[in-house]
N, C-alpha and C positions, 0 to 999 in steps of 0.2 A: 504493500500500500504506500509505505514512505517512496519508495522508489517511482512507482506512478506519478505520485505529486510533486519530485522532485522533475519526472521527465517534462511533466507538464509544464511547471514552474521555468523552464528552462528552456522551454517549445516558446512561451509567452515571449522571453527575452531574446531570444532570435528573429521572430517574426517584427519583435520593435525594433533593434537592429537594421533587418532587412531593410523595412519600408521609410526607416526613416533615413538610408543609405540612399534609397531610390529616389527620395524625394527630393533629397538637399543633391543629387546628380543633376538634377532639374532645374533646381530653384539654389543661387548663390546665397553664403551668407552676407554679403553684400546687399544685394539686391530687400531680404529681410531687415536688416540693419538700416537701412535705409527708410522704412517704412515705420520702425519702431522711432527713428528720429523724432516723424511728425506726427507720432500718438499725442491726445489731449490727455491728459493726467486723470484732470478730474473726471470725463466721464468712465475711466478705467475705473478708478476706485467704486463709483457706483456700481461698474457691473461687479464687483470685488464683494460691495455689501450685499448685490441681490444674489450673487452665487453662496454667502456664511447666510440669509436668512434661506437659502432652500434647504442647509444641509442641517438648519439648527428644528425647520418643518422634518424632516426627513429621520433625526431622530427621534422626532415627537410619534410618529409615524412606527417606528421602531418599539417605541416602549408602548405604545395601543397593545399593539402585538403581544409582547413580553406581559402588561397584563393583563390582557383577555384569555392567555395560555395558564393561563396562574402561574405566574414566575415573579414576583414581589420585589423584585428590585427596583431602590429608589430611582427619581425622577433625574437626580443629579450624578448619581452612578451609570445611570443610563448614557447620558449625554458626555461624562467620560468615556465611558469603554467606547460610545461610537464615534468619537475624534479620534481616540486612541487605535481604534480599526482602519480609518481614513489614513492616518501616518503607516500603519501597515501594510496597508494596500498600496503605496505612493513611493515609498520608501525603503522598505526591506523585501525586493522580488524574490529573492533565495530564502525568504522565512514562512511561517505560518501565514497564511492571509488573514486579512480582516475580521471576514467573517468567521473563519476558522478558530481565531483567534478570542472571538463570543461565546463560542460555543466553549471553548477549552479553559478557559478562564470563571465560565458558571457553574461548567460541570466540575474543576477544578474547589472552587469554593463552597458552594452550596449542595453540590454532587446533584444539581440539575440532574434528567437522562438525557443522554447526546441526542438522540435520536428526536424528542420534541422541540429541543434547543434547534436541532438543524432545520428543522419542519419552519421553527421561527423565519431563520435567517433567509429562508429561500423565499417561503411565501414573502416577505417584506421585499425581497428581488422582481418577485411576480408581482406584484402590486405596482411596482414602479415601471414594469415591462408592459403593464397595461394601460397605462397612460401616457409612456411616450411612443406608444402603435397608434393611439386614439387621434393623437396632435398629430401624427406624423400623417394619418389620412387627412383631416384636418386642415392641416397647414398647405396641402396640395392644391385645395380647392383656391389658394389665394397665389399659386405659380402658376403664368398665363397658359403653358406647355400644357396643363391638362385640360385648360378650354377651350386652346386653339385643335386641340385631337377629341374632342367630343367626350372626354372619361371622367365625365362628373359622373356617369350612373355608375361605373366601377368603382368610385370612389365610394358614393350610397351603399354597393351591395358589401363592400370591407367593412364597411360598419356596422352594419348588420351582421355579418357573419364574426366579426368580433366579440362584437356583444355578444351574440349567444354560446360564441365559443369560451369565452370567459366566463360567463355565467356553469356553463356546462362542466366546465374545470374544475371553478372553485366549490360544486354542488356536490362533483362527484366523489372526486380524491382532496378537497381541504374543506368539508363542511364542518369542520370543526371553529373556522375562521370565516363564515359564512358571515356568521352575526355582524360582524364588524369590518366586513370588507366595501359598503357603501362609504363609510366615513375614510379606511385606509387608500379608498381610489380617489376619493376628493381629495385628501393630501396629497396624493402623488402626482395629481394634476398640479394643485399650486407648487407643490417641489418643481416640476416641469415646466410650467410657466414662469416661474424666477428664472430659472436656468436658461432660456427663451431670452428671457428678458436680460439678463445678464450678457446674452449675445449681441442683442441690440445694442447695446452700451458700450462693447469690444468696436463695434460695426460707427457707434458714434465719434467713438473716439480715436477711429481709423478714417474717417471722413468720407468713409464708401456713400453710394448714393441708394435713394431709401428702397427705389425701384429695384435693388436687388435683395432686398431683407429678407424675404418672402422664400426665396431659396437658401441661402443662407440657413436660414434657421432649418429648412426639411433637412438639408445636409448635416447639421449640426446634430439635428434627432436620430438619424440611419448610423450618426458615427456612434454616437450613444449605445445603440443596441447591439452595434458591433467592435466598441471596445473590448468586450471581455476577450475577443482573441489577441490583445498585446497585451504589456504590461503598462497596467492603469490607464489603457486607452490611446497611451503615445504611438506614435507612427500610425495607427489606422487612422486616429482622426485628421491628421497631416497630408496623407494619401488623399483619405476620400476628400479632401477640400482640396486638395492638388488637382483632382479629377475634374470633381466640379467647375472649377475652373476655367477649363478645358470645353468641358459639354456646355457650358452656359457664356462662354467669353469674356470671361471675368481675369483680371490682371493676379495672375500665379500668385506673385509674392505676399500680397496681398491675402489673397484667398488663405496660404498657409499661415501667414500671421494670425488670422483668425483663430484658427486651429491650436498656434503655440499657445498665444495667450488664454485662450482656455485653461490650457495645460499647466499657463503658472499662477490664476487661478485656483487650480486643484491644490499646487501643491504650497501655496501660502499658509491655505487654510489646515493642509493633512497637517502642515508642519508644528501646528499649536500639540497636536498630539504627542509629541515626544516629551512635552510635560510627563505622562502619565505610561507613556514607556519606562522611564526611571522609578515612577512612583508605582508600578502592576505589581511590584515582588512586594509590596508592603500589604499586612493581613488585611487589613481597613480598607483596601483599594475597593472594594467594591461590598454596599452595604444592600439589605434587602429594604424594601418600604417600609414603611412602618404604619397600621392603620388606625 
């Protein structure tokens, strides 16, 4: 099993490697460097604050979860160990992942069972997996491509067959998480929408023009759901907005800069987590609620 994770773990960091080898063939650091010059500051910092308020929803989001499962851990443990996850994820590729890391850490102190712990941390995955499908249909409807090709009803029948397909899901194999997954998909929409919205703010503060927002942001959602094959997202999302690019005529350097600053985004925020990487060996690191 360790060996699996280990080949995994190290599948991830080649594939980011890869593509971020392919990308910067492309695209000079010059020509990025260039473009980071005439970033405006301030609207960066706001997409700064709207990406810490989706991931401070996101834990909120988290601990629904945790106690609707009966897992009593406080409010404020919560919102450590899931910072302290993000710096795991961001930071240490060759270690425990984040989530992994939830799970070993409760079952470790409370002697949780793994098995409901891990049921948490996926369902909390699938919750956020269903609302940036929902945007990303969504968001199409406002890229001119699908009106100049007639695919607004393909557009209708994805959302219909979404919906019932996620209803179908969550009915059949997590109806345990039933009760609570109207209020967990409407956090995940506002998590998704900050995120959106924190794009916009990269996009304003890049001085792109507004007429391309609209793609932008679907590229941004598609790289979302296909980060999980690098590590912590770098080089797919770099690619796919390199591509984009490409398909939509959009100025390269440009398009990746999007992409990066994302990335240093992510990892401003993971980085508060290494507070409580020091402090996880200490007994008190993680207390239960108290009612």
């Amino acid at each position: 099993m360790e060996t699996k994770k280990q080949l995994y773990t190290l599948l991830k960091i080649t594939v980011t490697c890869i593509l971020l080898y392919w990308v910067f063939t492309n695209i000079s650091f010059t020509d990025i460097y260039s473009v980071l010059q005439k970033i405006n500051i301030e609207f960066f910092i706001v997409a700064l604050l709207c990406f810490s308020f989706s991931q401070i929803i996101s834990a909120k989001r988290l601990y629904l979860i945790f106690i609707s499962s009966g897992f009593a851990i406080s409010r404020k443990s919560n919102y450590k160990l899931y910072l302290l996850g993000m710096f795991y994820n961001f930071f240490i590729p060759g270690g425990v992942g984040g989530d992994a890391y939830k799970v070993y850490i409760l079952n470790k102190t409370f002697n949780w069972p793994i098995k409901k712990l891990s049921a948490v941390v996926f369902i909390d995955r699938f919750f956020g997996l269903i609302a940036i499908s929902f945007l990303t249909v969504l968001i199409c409807f406002f890229v001119p491509y699908f009106k100049t090709e007639n695919l607004f009803w393909l557009l209708g029948v994805l959302l219909i067959l979404g919906a019932l397909g996620s209803y179908f899901i969550l009915k059949q194999w997590f109806n345990s998480f039933f009760k609570i997954s109207t209020k967990a998909i409407l956090l995940s929409f506002f998590i998704q929408l900050l995120q959106c919205l924190s794009v916009v703010f990269i996009l304003l503060s890049l001085k792109l023009a507004p007429s391309t927002y609209s793609v932008y942001i679907l590229v941004f959602l598609i790289s979302s759901v296909l980060s999980i094959f690098s590590f912590s997202g770098i080089g797919v999302r770099e690619m796919i907005f390199l591509q984009a690019s490409s398909m939509f005529l959009f100025d390269a350097s440009k398009a990746v800069t999007v992409g990066l600053l994302f990335s240093v985004l992510t990892a401003v925020i993971s980085l508060f987590g290494i507070v409580y990487h020091f402090k996880s060996q200490k007994k008190a690191f993680i207390k239960q609620r108290l009612y």
